[in-house]
Structures are given as C-alpha cells and as structure tokens.
C-alpha atoms as one frame of an Amber mdcrd trajectory, in Angstrom:
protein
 146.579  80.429-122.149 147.680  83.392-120.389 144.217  83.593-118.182 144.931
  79.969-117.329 147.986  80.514-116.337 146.855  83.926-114.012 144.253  81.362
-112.669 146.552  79.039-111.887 149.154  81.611-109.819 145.947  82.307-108.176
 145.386  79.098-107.457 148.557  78.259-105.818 148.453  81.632-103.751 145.687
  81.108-102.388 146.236  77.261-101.355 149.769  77.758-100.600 149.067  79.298
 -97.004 145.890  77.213 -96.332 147.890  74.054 -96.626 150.523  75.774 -94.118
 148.106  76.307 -91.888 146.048  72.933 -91.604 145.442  70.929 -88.868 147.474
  68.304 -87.667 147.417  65.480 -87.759 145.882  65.126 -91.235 145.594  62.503
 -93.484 146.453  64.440 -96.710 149.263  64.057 -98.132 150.054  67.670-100.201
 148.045  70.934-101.175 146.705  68.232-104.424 144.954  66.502-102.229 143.454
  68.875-100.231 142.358  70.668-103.052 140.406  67.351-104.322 138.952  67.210
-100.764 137.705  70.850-100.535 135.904  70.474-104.113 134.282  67.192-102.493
 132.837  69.601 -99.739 131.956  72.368-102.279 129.808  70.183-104.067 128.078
  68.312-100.839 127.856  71.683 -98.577 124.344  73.378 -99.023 124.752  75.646
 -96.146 128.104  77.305 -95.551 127.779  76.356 -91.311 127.933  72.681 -92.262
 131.146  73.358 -94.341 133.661  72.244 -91.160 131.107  69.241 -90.410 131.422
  68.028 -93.373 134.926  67.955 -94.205 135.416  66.343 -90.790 133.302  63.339
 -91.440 135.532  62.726 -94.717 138.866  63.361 -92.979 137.438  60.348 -89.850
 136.728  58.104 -93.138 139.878  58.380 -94.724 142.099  57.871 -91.418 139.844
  54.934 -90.540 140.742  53.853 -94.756 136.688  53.857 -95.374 135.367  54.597
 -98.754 134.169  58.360 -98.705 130.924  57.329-100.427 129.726  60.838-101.981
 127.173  60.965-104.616 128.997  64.212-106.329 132.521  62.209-107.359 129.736
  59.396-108.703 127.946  62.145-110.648 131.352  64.029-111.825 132.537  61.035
-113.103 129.578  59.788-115.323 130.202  63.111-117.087 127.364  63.916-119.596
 125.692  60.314-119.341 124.198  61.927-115.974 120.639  62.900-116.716 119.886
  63.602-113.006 118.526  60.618-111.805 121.599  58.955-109.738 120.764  54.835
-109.938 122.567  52.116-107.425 123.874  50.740-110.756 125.988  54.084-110.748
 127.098  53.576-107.458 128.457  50.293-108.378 129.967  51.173-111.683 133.966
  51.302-111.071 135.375  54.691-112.472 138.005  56.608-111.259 135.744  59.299
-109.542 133.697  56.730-107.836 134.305  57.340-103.983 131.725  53.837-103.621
 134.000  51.864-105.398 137.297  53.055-104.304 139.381  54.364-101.353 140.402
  57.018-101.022 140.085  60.816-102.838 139.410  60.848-106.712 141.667  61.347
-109.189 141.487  65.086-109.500 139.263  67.686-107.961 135.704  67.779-109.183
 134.914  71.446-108.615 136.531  74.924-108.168 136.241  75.015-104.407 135.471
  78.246-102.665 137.987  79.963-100.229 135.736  78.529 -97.301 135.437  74.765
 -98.804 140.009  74.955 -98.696 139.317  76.488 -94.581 136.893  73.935 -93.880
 139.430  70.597 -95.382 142.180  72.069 -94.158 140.223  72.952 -90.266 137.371
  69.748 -89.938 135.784  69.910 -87.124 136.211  67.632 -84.716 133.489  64.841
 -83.969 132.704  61.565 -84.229 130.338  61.580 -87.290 131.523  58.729 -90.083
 127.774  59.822 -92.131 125.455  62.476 -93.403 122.693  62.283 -95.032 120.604
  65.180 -96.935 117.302  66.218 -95.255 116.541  67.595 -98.809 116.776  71.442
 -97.490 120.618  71.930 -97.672 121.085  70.550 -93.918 122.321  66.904 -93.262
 121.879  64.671 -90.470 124.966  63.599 -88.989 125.627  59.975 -87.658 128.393
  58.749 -85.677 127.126  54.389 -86.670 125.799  52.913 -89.488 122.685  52.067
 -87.652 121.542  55.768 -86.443 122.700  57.091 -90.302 120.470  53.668 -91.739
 117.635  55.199 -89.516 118.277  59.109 -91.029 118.276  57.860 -94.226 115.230
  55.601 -93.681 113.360  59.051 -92.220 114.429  61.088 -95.397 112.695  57.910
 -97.862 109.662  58.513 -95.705 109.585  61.842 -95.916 110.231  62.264 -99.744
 107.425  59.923-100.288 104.952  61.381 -98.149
C-alpha cells in the first residue's frame, strides 16, 4: 500500500505542473483527463517525434465533439478476451473504453503514460489533421478529410497484402 501510495505522490507531482502549463484553449477539463488523454497517445505513439501530432489530432476531435476512434481504448477494454486480432465486431461492441462507440475520453486512463506522452496532451501541435493511420513501421499518415485518410488507409490494405 505504501508503494502505491509513493506512486501516487509521484503521480500528482509530476502532472501537477504539466497541467499548469498546458495550452490554452484546451478542451480538458482537469489533470484526470489529461492523464486519460496522454495514456491514449502512449499507447498509439510508435515514434516519440509523432508524440505532439498525435495528441493534436485527438484534441481537434474532441473540440469538434467527434468520436476519438483509437484501436488501443477498444483493445484495453476487451481486457483478456483480446487475442490480438482486433475484429469490426469489436469496434462496434459498446463498452466504456470504446472511443468508436462513444464521445469523448474513456473512463480512466489505459496506460502509465510517459513524461513526454503528459508534454505532448498538454502541448498538441497545431494542424489541421482529424486522422492517422499506421503505415505499419511506427509512423502514421496524417489526414486533414475523411477522403485523403480513406485513401491512406486504402494504401496501407494494399500494402499489407502485397
């Protein structure tokens, strides 16, 4: 209990001046929430330069009140039934981690962010990407309409199946 609390003063310590320093406007609402957020872009950053990208395409979502639409809150919230094969069925089943079924962030964080996931929600960069999708590499293609990311993620199909 004791190293859970320690963890927890950590924790706070660390967030506590992050969250005084984020951007403005933003549309989080307390340190909570941008916890949640940075654990989002923990989970869907596979290089550390994409980190600010990222978190600023989530940020333009939520403002605009569009579903976030990650895979990892899907995964996190199926919980041991994942067996690494994410299905559309998933996508569709309603649970209180699923960013394709609900607005807004999840419940509760799904993943100890690093220090540089808490920079990168509480500093987005600025843009006018609304999508990503993963080249399968780490990197993501960025998309500012649903017909340029429907293309990206019509490239990626091709690609995985050549």
């Amino acid at each position: 209990v004791e190293i859970l609390r320690r963890a927890n003063r950590d924790l706070e310590s660390t967030l506590a001046p992050i969250w005084a320093q984020r951007a403005q406007p933003t549309p989080l609402d307390s340190p909570d929430e941008l916890l949640t957020l940075a654990s989002i872009i923990e989970k869907e950053t596979g290089q550390a330069a994409e980190r600010r990208r990222i978190a600023g395409v989530f940020v333009r979502r939520l403002r605009q009140g569009m579903r976030l639409q990650t895979d990892p809150t899907v995964i996190y919230g199926l919980g041991e039934r994942f067996d690494g094969d994410l299905l559309r069925r998933h996508l569709r089943t309603d649970n209180p981690y699923n960013t394709y079924t609900r607005h807004g962030l999840p419940v509760t964080p799904i993943a100890l962010p690093s220090r540089a996931s808490l920079h990168a929600a509480s500093q987005p960069e600025i843009g006018d990407a609304l999508y990503f999708v993963a080249r399968g590499d780490g990197s993501h293609v960025f998309s500012a309409t649903l017909e340029a990311h429907n293309r990206a993620v019509n490239r990626y199909i091709r690609g995985l199946e050549q």
